[in-house]
C-alpha positions as CSV (number, residue, x, y, z in Angstrom):
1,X,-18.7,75.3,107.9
2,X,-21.3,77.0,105.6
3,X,-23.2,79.6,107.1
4,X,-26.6,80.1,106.0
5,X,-29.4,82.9,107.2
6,X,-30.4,83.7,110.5
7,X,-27.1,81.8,111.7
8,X,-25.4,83.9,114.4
9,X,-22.1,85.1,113.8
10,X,-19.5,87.2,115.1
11,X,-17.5,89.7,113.3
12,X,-13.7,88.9,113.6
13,X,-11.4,89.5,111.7
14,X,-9.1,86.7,110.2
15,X,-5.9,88.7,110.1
16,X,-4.2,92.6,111.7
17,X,-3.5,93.2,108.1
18,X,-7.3,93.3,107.4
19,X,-8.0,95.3,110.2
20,X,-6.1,97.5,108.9
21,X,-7.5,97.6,105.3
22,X,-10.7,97.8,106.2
23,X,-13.7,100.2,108.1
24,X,-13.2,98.5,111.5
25,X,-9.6,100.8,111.9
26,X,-12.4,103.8,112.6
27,X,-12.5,103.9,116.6
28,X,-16.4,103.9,116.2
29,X,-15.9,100.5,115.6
30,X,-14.0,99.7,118.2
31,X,-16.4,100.7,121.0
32,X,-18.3,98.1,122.8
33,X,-21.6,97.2,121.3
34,X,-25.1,98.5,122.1
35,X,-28.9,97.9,120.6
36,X,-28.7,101.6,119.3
37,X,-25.5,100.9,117.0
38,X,-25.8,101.1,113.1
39,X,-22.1,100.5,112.6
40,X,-20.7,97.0,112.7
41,X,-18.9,96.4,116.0
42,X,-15.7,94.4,116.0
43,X,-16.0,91.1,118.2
44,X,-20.1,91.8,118.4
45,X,-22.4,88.9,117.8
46,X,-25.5,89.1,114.8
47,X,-27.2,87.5,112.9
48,X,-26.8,86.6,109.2
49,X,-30.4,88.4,107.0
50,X,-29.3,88.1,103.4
51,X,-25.8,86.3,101.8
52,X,-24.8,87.6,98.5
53,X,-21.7,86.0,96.0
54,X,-20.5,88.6,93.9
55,X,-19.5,87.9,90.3
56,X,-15.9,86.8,91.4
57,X,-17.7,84.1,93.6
58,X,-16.7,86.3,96.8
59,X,-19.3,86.0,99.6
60,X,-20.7,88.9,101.6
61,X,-23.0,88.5,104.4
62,X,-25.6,91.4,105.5
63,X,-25.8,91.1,109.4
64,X,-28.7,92.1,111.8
65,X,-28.8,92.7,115.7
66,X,-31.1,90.2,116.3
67,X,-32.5,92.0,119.1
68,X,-33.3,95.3,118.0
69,X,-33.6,94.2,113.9
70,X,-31.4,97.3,113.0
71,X,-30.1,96.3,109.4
72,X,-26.4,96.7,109.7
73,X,-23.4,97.0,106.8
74,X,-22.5,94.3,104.4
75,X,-19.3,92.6,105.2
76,X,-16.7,89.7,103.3
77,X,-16.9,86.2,104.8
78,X,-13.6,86.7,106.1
79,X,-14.9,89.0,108.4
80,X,-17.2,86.7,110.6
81,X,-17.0,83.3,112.5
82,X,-19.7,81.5,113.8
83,X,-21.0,82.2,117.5
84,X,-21.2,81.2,119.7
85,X,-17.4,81.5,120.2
86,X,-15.5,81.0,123.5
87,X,-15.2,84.5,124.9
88,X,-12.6,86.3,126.4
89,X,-11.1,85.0,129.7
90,X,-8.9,88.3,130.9
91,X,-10.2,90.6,133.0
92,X,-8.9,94.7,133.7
93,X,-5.6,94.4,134.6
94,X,-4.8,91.0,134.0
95,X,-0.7,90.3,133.0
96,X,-0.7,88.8,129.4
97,X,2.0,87.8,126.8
98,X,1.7,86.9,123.0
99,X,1.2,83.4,121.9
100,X,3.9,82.3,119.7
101,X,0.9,81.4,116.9
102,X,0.9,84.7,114.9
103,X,1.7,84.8,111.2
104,X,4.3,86.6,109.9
105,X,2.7,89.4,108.8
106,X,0.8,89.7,112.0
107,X,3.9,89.4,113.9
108,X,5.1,92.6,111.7
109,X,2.3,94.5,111.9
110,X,2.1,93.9,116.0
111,X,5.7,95.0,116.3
112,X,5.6,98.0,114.9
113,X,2.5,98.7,116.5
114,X,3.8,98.0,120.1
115,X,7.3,99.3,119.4
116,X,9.3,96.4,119.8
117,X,12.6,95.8,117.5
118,X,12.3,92.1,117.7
119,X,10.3,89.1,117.2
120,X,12.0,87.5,121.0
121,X,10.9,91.2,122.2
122,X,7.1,90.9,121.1
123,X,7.0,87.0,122.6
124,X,9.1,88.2,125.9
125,X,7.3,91.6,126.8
126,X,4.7,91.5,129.7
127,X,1.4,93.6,128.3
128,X,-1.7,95.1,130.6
129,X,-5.1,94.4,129.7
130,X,-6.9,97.6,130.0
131,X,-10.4,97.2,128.3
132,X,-12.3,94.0,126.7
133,X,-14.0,94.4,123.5
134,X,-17.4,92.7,123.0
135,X,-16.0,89.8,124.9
136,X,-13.2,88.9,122.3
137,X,-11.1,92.0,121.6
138,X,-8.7,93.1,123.8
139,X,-6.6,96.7,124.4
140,X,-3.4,96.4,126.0
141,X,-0.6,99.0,127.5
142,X,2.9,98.2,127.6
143,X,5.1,100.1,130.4
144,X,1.9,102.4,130.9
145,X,1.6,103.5,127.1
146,X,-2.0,102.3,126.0
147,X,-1.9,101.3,122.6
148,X,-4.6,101.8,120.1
149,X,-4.8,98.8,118.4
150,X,-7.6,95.9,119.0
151,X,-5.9,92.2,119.8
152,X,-8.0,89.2,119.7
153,X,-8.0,87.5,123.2
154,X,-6.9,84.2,121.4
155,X,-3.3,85.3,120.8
156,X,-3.2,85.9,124.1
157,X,-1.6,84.2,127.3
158,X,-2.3,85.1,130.8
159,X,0.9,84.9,133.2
């Protein structure tokens, strides 16, 4: 799908290894949103003002809150997805287990992030959801320890 200006988006990103590469590992960006934030949200909804390609051909979109016109950061179109999207289903609380749909690298950085020795561990292990992020985000605990990571509610599954 080719996105265009003044379509509404929503940033996600497309892998944990780009989380991790980029600004959104800075826990401002990991709060939920409100109309007085200048900083990108992660899971947040905008809309697209201006679409640059870079020389390379890349594509970066300048996003907007749409309700308050604050002019927010520039970011790759790996970053966003269009909206609406279906939002998060869990609630506080709520018992939930990874989907076995991860990539590799996901899976690698999600182990070591959660503690777990093995792939069979990561799939088996019973997590706690203990805050939603912008309605697609997700912080977990696992045996109490909350872990500060964001996990998108899709590679979820609620037992």
């Amino acid at each position: 799908m080719t996105l265009k200006v003044n379509d509404k988006v929503r940033v996600v990103l497309s892998s944990y290894t780009d989380y991790s590469k980029s600004h959104f590992s800075n826990q401002e960006t990991c709060s939920n949103f409100s109309p007085s934030d200048k900083e990108i949200k992660l899971g947040a909804e905008y809309s697209i003002l201006k679409i640059k390609q870079a020389d390379d051909g890349q594509v970066y979109y300048i996003l907007i809150d749409s309700d308050t016109d604050n002019y927010l950061n520039t970011v790759h179109s790996s970053q966003v997805i269009p909206s609406p999207v279906e939002v998060c289903t869990f609630l506080q609380g709520d018992e939930v287990k990874f989907q076995m749909n991860l990539t590799n690298n996901d899976e690698c950085i999600i182990k070591s992030l959660v503690r777990v020795s093995n792939t069979d561990d990561l799939y088996t292990s019973v997590f706690k959801v203990e805050k939603v992020l912008n309605d697609y985000y997700v912080f977990l605990s696992l045996n109490g320890e909350y872990l500060l990571f964001p996990i998108k509610w899709t590679d979820l599954i609620k037992i």
